[in-house]
DRENDO-1510 file (C-alpha; in Angstrom, 1 decimal, always signed):
<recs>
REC; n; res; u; v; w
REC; 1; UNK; +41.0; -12.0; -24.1 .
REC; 2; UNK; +37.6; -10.4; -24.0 .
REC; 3; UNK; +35.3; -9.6; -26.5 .
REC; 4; UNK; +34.0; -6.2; -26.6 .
REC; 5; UNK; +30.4; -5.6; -28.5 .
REC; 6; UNK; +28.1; -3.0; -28.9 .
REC; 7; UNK; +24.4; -2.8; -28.0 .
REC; 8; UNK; +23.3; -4.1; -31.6 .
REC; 9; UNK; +25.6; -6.5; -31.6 .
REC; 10; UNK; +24.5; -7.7; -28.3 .
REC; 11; UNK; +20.8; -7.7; -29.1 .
REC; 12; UNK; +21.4; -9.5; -32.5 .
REC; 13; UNK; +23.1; -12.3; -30.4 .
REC; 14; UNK; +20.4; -12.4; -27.7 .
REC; 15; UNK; +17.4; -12.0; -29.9 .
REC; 16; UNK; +16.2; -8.9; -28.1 .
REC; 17; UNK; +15.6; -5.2; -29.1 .
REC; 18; UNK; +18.5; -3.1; -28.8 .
REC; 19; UNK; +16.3; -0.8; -26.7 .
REC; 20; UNK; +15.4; -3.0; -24.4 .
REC; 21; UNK; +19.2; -3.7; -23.5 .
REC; 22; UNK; +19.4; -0.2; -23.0 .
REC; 23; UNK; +16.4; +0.2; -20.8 .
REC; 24; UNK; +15.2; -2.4; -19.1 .
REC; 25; UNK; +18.9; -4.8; -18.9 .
REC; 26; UNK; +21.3; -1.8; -18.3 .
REC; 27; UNK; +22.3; -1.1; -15.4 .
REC; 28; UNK; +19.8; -3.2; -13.4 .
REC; 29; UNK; +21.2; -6.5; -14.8 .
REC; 30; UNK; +24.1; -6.0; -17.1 .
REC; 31; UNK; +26.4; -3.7; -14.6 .
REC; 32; UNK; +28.9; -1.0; -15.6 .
REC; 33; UNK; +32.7; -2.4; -14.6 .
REC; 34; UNK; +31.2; -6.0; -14.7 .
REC; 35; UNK; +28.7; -6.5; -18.4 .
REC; 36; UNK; +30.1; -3.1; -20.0 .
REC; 37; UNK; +32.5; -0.7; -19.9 .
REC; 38; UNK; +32.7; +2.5; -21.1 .
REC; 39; UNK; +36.1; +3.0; -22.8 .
REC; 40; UNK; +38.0; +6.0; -22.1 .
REC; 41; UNK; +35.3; +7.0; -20.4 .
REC; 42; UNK; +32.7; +8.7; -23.0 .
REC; 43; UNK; +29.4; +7.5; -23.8 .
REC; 44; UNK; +30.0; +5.0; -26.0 .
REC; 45; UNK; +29.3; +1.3; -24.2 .
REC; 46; UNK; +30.9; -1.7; -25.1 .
REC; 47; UNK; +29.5; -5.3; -23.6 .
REC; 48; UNK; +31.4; -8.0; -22.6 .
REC; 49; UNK; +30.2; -10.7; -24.0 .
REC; 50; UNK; +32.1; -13.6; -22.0 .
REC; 51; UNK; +30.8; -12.2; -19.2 .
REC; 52; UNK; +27.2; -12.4; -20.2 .
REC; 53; UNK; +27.8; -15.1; -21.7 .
REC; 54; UNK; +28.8; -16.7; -18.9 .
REC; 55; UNK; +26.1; -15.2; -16.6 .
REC; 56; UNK; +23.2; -15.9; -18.7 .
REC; 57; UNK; +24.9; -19.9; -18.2 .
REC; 58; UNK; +25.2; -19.7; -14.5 .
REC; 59; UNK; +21.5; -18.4; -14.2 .
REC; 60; UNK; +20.2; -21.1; -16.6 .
REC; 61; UNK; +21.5; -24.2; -14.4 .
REC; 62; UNK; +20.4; -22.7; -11.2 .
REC; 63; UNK; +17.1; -24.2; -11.8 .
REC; 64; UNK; +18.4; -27.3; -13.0 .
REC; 65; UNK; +18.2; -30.4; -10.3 .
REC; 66; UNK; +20.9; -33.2; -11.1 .
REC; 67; UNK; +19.2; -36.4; -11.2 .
REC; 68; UNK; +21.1; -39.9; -10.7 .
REC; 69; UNK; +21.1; -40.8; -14.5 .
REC; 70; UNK; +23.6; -37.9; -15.1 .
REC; 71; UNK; +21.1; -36.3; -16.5 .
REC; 72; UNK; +19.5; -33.0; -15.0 .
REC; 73; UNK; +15.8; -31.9; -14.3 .
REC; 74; UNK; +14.4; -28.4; -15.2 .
REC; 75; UNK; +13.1; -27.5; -12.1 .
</recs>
């Protein structure tokens, strides 16, 4: 089941400005049908926070180099 936030919500759980979510993140990283929807389609947007949860992870250990240890390297 998804969880469905709004912008402040979002931005109090990132530690970023609302605004920026709305104008630098939307719709060049956080996509419409993928991050947010808008439901029954008025203007309201609701984020889904699994999703960007779950990106934000998959971008973080792209940089990461597994080392023989177990252990992994911030590359």
């Amino acid at each position: 089941m998804a969880t469905y936030i709004t912008t402040n919500e979002l931005a109090e759980r990132l530690h970023y400005n609302a605004r920026y979510i709305t104008q630098s993140l939307k719709d060049r990283i956080l996509l419409e049908g993928t991050h947010y929807i808008r439901p029954f389609g008025g203007r309201k947007v609701l984020y889904i926070w699994e999703v960007i949860e779950d990106e934000m992870r998959r971008y973080s250990e792209e940089d990461m180099i597994p080392m023989s240890n177990g252990g992994v390297c911030n590359g």
